[in-house]
C-alpha positions in Angstrom: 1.1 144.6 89.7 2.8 143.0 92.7 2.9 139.5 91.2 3.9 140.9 87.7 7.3 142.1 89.8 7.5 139.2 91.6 7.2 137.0 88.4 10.2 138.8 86.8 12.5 139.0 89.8 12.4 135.6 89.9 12.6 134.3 86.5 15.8 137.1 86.3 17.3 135.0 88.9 16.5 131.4 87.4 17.9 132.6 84.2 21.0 134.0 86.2 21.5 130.9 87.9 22.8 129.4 85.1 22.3 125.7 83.9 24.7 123.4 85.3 24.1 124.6 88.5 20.7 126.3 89.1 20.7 125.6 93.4 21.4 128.8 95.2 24.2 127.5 96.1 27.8 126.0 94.8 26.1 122.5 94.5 30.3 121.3 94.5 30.7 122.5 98.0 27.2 120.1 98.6 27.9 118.3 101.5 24.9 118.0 103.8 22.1 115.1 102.5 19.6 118.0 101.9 21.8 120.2 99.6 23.3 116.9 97.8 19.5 116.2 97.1 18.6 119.4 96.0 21.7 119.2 93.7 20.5 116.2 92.1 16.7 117.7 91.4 16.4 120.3 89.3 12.3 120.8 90.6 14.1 121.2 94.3 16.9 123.2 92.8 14.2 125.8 90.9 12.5 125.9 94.5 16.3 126.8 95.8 16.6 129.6 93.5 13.3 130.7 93.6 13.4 130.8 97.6 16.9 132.2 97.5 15.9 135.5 95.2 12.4 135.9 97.5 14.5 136.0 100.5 17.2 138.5 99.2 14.6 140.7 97.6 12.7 140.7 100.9 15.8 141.6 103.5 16.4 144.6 100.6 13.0 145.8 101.1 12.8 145.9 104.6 14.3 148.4 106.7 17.5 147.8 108.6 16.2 147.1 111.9 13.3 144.2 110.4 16.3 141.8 108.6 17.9 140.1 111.6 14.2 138.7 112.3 14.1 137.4 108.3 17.4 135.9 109.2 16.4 133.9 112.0 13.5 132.6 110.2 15.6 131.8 107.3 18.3 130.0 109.8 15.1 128.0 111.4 13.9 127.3 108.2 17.4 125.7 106.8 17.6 123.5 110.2 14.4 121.9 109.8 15.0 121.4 106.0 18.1 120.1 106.7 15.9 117.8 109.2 14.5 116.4 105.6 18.0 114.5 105.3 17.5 113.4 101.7 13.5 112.8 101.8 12.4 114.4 98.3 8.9 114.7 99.4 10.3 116.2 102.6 12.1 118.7 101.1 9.5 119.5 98.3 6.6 120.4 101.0 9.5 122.1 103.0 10.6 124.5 99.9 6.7 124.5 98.8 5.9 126.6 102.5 8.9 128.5 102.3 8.1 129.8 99.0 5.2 130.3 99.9 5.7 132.3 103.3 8.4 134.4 101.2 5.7 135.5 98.8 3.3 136.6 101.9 6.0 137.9 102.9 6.8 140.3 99.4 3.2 140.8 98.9 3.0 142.3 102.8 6.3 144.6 102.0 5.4 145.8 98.9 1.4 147.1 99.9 3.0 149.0 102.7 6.6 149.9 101.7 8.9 151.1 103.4 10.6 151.8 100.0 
């Protein structure tokens, strides 16, 4: 059940993210190595998205007091991708535990709630 509502938050978001531009981010404001490679790969740009929509479904599932702990895991997270510079196999194992930390992460939320 939980991976059936996983699945279609995030292909909802991939198909919102449109085409062009499927990062999670304005890939023409890409200044940093790490985001101009991401940018340039769609497989790293899908693992944007998909880590992007994990991580805002997760901070609206958790209660107030729980998201300024996601935060600072997602603000570690970012600094040692950025660490990656523009290593594509870097950044691909980086985005690969992200994702799947975020999905622990869901799975964890949505067997005890708080919703």
């Amino acid at each position: 059940m939980f991976k059936i509502l996983l699945t279609l938050v995030i292909v909802t978001a991939a198909m919102t993210a449109g085409v062009a531009n499927a990062a999670s981010f304005d890939c023409a404001k890409a200044r940093t190595p790490d985001e101009k490679a991401i940018c340039r790969t769609r497989v790293l740009s899908d693992a944007d998205v998909k880590m992007a929509t994990l991580f805002k479904v997760n901070t609206h599932l958790v209660m107030m007091g729980s998201r300024g702990e996601m935060q600072d895991r997602q603000r570690a997270w970012l600094a040692d991708r950025a660490k990656c510079a523009s290593n594509l196999k870097c950044l691909t194992a980086s985005y690969a535990q992200r994702n799947q930390e975020l999905e622990r992460d869901f799975e964890a939320i949505a067997s005890r709630g708080p919703f």
